[in-house]
N, C-alpha and C positions, 0 to 999 in steps of 0.2 A: 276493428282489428287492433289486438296488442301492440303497442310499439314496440320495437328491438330495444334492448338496453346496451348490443354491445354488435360491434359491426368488428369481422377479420381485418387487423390490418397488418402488412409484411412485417417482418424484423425489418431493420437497416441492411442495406448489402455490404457484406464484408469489404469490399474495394474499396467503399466509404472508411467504414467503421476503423478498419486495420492499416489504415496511414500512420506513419509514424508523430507529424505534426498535429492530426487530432487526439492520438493518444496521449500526447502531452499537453492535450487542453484537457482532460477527465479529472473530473469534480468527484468526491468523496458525494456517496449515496446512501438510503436505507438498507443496499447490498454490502455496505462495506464491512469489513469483519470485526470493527469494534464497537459498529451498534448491533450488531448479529450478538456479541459477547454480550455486550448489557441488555438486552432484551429477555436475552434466556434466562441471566442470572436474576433479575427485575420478579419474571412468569415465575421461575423454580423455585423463589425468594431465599436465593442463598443468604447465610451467615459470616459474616468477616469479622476476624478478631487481629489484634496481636498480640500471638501469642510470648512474644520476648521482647523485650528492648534491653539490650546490657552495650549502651553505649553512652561513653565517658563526657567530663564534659570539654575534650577537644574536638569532640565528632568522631571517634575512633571505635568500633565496638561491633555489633552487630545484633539483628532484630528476624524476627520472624511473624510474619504475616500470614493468618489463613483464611482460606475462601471454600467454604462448606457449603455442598454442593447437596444434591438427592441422594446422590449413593458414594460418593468420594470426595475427600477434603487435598486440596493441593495448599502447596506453601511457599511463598516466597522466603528464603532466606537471602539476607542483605547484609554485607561486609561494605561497613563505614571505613574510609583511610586519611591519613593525615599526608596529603599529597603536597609536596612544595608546586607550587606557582610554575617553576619551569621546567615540570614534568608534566605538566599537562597538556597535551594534544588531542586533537579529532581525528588523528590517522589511525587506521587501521593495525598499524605495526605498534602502534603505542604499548610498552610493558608496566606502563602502568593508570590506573584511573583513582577517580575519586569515590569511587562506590561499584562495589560487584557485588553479582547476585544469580541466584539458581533457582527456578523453580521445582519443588522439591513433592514429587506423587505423593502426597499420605503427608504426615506429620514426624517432621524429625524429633528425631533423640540425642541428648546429649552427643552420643558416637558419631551420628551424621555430621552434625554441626561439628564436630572435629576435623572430620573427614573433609570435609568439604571447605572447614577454614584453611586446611593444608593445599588447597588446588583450586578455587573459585578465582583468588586473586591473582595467581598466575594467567587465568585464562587459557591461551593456546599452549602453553608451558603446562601446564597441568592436567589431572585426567578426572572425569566424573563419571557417572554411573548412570545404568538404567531405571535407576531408581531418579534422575534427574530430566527432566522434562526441557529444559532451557538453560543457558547460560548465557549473561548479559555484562556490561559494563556501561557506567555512565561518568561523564564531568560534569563539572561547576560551573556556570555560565561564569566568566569570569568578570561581566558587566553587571549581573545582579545578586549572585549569594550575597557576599562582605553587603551590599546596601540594605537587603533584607533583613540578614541577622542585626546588624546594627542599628537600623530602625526597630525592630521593634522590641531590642534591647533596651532603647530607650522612650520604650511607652508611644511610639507612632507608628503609623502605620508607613507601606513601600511608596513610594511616588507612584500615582498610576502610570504618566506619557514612560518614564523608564519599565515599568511591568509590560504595557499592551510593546513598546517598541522590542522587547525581549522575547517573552511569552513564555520562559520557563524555567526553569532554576538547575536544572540539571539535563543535559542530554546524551544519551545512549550512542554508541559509534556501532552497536550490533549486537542484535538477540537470536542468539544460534540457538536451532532446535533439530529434528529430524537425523539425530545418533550422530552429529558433532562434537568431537571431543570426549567420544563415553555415551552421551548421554543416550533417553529412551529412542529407537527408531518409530519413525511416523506409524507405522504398520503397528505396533503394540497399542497404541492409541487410536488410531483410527474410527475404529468402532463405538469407542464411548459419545453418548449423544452430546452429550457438551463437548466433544470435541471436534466432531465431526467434520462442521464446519473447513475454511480455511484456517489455517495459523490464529486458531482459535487459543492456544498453550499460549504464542511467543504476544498476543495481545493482553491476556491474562496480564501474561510477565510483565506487562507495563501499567496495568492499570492499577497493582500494586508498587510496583514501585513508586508511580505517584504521590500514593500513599504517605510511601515511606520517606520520601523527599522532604514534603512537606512537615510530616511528625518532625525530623531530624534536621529542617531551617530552625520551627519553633526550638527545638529542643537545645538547640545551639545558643537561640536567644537567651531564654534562661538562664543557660548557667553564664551568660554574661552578666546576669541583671535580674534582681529580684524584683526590677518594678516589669520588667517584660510584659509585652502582651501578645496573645496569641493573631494572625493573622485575623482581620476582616474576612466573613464567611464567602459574601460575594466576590470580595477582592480575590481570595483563597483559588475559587474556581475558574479565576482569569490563567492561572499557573497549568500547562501542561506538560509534557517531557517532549523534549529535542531531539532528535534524530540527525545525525549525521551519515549518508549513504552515497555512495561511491560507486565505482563502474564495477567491482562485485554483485550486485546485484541486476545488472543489464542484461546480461544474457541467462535470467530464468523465466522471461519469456517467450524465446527460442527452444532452452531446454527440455518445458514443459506445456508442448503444445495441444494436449488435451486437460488441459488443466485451466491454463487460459483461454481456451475454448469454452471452457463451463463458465469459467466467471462472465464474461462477457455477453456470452448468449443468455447468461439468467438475466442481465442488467437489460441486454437487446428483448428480451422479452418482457419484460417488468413492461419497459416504453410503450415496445406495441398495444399492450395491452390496457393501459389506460388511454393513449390516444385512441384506441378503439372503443372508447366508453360513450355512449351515444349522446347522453347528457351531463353534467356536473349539478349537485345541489347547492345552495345558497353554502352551504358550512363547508362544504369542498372548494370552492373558491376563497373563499374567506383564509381559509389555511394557508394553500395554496400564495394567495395576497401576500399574507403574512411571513410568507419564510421567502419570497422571492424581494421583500424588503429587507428580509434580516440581509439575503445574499448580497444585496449592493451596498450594505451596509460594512460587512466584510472585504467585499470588494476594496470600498475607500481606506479600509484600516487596514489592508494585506500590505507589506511593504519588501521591497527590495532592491538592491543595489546593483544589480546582474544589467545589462543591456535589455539580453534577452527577455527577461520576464517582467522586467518597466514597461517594454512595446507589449508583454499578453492584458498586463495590467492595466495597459492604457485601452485595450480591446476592450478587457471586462467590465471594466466601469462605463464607456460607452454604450455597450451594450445592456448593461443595467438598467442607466438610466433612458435608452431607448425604450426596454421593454416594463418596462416602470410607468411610463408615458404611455405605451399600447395596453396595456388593462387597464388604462381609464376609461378607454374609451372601444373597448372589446367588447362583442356582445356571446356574454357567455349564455344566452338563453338560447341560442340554437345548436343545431345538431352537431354533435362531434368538437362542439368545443375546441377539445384539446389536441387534437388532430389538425386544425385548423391554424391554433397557435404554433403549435409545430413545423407547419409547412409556413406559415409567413417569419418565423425564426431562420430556414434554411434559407430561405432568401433576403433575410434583411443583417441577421446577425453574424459575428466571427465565428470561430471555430471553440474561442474561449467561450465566448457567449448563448452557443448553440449546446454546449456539453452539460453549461451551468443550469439551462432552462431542461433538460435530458435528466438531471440529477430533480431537480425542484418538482416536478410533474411527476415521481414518486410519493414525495412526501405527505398528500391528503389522502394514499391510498395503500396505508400499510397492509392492512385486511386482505388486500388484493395482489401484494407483489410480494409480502415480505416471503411466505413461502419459497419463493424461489431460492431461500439461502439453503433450501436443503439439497440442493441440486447442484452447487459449488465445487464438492472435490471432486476428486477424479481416481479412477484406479489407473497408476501407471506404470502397471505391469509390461513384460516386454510383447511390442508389438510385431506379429509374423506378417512377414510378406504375401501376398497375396502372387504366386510366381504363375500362377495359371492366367493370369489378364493377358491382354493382345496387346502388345508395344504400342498399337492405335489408340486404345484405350488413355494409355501414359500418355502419348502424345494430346490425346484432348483434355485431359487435365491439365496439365502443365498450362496448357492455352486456357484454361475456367479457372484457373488460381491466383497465377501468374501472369495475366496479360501482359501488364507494362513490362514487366524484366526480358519480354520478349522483341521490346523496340529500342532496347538501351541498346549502345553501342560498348559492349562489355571491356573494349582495347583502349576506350579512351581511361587516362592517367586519373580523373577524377572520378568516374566510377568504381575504381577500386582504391580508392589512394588509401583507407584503412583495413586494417590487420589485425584481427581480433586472436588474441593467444594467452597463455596464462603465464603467469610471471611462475620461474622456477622459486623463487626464496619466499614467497608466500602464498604458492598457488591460490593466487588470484585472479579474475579477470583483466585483461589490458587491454588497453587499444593504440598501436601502432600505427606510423606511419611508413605506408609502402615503399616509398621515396625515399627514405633517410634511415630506414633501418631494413636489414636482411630477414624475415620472418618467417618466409613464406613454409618451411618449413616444421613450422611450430603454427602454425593458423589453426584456429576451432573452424568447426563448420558452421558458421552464424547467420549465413547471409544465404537465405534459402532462394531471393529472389535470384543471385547468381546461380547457387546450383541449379537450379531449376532453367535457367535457361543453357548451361553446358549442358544438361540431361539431353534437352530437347535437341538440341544440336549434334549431339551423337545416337540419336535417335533417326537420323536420317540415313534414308534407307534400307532402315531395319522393318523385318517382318517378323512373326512368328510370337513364341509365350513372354513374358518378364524373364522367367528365369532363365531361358536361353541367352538371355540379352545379359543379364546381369552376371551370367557365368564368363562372358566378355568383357566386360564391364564392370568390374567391382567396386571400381572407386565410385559408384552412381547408388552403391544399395541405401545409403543414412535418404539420398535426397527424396527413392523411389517411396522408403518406409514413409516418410514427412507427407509427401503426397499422397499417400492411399490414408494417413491419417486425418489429412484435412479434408479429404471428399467428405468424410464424414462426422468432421467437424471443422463449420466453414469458416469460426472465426479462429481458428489453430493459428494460422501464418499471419504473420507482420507482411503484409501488402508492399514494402517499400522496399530500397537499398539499403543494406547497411551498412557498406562499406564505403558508403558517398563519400568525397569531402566534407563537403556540409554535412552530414549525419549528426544529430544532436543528440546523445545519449540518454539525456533529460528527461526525453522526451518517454524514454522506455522505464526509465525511472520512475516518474510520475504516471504514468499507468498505474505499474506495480502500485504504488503510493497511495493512490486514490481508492485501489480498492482495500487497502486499511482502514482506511479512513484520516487518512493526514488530511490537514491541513497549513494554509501558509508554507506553499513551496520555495523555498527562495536559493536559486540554485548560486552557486558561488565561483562556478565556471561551465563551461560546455559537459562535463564528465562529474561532476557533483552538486551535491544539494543538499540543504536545511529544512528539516519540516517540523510540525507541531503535533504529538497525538495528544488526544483526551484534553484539548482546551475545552474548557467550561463543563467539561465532564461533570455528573456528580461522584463525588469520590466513594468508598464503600459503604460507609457508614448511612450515607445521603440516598443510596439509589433504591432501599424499598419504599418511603417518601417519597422519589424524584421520576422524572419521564426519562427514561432509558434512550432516547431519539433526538428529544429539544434541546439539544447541546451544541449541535455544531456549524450552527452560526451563532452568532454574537446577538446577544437579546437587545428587542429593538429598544 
């Protein structure tokens, strides 16, 4: 008899999966969007040029960048600035940076580059076009430019312990896409295959920029110093861009919950489906081997200075070197393997260390998952109510969704003691506290586990269709829509409280984050974070040469 090669096994159950705490343990994977970007561009073997550099030698100028595709060429145009020292910040509100940038459909023209030098720098002051795909801002790490340019002004190279302790020369406070400020809406793009993806444009926009970082460190060297040399090639790839991200971005995973539905469930099925692999061959372990050493190897060089993320770090490195120790002595010749390693990870390791071996159990088997990036976005058109169901119906969801929000005790002080609202002067997202400020009036809907249990609870004694109920009921229609979205799609809802005291924002953070592909999260308080894209990237030039995937751990 044939043997199987591949045995059914469940996804994870969402009650698991959509804790708030383990989604702030999620590892960057072959799902994330910016090895999804260089794989494509790798297979399609685009073309990258710069097309411009007209920048002076104070660093003042601007440059254009293209990425030539099969059937379209996009462009980064980049506005260098002569920023003083203390106007530079990571806030959000900041009016000014050390380098803006737009990524620009097709190839500009002198007018554009006009166009666009009158409103790029302004940012939210300013207006851009459908013809512009992204708009970005980045600073100067202010621990390593000046050491950079000045080394190798003078013929040496950067110190590595100050490079690896940095890891970037410039970072980004926000890459707006999706008809922000002007620019193209989602929907005009959508359909193009290299776009299709997620935030496949606002990844683009960084993996040039990189680029251009680095051209315009060297390029600064130089005109200091005729003996200059250019960076160390390897050294070069240690360098990737910063990220500064803030509680703006926390509730678009609430916003859009068939969107992270899709992400997750392509990653939940990537798992199932290699632990459902009956056997491993000698070169799939060996891979496998290999990148679960690079990860502890990472592990030890990740650094931060937060409370919170010294205690995940102290998790993951334990957990490394636990699981480091277990495939020595693992016997991968029998069945199911990785199934097996699986289930002795759920019981031996954290929740850091359990996500990191979830990300690693991809990597010997892109053949077999990587497909799932095409299954990522989501149409999120407006969703109708389903008003024929039986209130019975709503009631036993609410109870398959929402179990736990059904045992809280919704009146105690600490399960609501935050207020999620948007700040009037820069509609943004906030988070309030109940206690000490009046908001209630101004609150987002964020916390679906609460609705979800007032739903249920005026659901008592009701008989009859939804929409009878809901015609009594109106303030219950956003939670009813949420509901009949996650019946059918079950990893839609965040499983937890959001408005806990404790609630870590971070934690919704790093989600999002992970499926970029950051790494090195190091958050800087409960409600913000520092992260790293495109370390050890190869840069443009490097990636029809280089492996689109073997970048994001650190080579052993």
């Amino acid at each position: 008899m044939k043997e199987l090669t591949h045995t059914e096994v469940a996804m994870r159950d969402p009650q698991v999966v959509m804790k708030l705490k383990r989604m702030g343990s999620f590892h960057q994977s072959r799902l994330s969007f910016m090895r999804i970007l260089l794989r494509r561009m790798k297979v399609e073997k685009w073309a990258f040029s710069c097309a411009d550099w007209s920048v002076d030698a104070r660093g003042v100028g601007h440059a254009v960048y293209c990425a030539k595709g099969p059937e379209r060429t996009y462009s980064l145009v980049a506005f260098a600035h002569d920023l003083p020292p203390e106007a530079r910040s990571d806030r959000v509100i900041a009016t000014a940076w050390d380098a803006t940038f737009a990524l620009f459909d097709g190839v500009p023209g002198p007018e554009d580059i006009e166009r666009l030098r009158g409103n790029v720098p302004k940012q939210e002051a300013g207006r851009v076009s459908g013809r512009e795909l992204t708009l970005s801002r980045a600073n100067r790490s202010v621990r390593l430019w000046e050491h950079v340019v000045e080394r190798l002004a003078s013929g040496q190279q950067p110190d590595m312990e100050l490079v690896e302790s940095v890891g970037y020369l410039m970072r980004t406070t926000a890459v707006y896409g999706s008809a922000k400020f002007g620019a193209a809406d989602r929907a005009e793009i959508a359909e193009r295959p290299e776009l299709s993806a997620p935030f496949q444009a606002e990844m683009l926009t960084v993996f040039l920029i990189r680029a251009f970082v680095m051209d315009l460190v060297e390029h600064m060297a130089r005109m200091r110093s005729e003996g200059a040399v250019a960076l160390n090639p390897a050294l070069r790839r240690r360098f990737g861009i910063g990220n500064s991200t803030g509680l703006g971005m926390a509730p678009f995973l609430m916003n859009h919950p068939r969107l992270i539905h899709n992400w997750i469930a392509a990653r939940e099925w990537a798992l199932a489906e290699v632990r459902g692999l009956a056997r491993a061959s000698a070169d799939e372990v060996a891979v496998f081997r290999g990148y679960a050493a690079r990860a502890a190897k990472n592990a030890a060089e990740w650094q931060s200075e937060h409370p919170i993320q010294q205690a995940k770090l102290a998790d993951l490195r334990r957990d490394m070197a636990v699981l480091l120790a277990e495939l020595e002595r693992f016997d991968f010749g029998a069945a199911l393997p990785w199934d097996r390693l699986w289930r002795w990870s759920e019981a031996t390791l954290s929740l850091e260390g359990q996500e990191q071996l979830a990300a690693l159990l991809l990597e010997p088997y892109g053949a077999i998952v990587d497909c799932a990036a095409g299954c990522m976005a989501a149409d999120e058109g407006p969703v109708r109510i389903d008003g024929g169901r039986d209130v019975n119906d709503l009631r036993a969801l609410i109870e398959a969704v929402h179990p736990d929000a059904l045992a809280i005790d919704w009146d105690a002080p600490e399960e609501q003691a935050r207020v999620w609202y948007v700040s009037a002067e820069k509609l943004e997202p906030r988070l309030g506290e109940r206690a000490e400020e009046d908001l209630d009036d101004y609150a987002q809907p964020l916390c679906p586990a609460r609705d979800a249990a007032a739903l249920h609870a005026a659901l008592e004694g009701e008989i009859g269709p939804v929409a009878g109920f809901l015609l009594r009921h109106p303030e219950h229609r956003h939670t009813v829509r949420r509901l009949q979205i996650a019946e059918a799609h079950e990893y839609a809802e965040v499983r937890d409280n959001t408005t806990h005291a404790e609630m870590a924002p971070i934690d919704l953070l790093r989600a999002k984050l992970s499926f970029f592909g950051a790494t090195r999260f190091d958050p800087r308080s409960d409600r913000w974070l520092r992260i790293t894209m495109f370390q050890n990237a190869p840069f443009p030039g490097e990636l029809a040469d280089g492996d689109p995937d073997d970048w994001s751990y650190p080579a052993p």
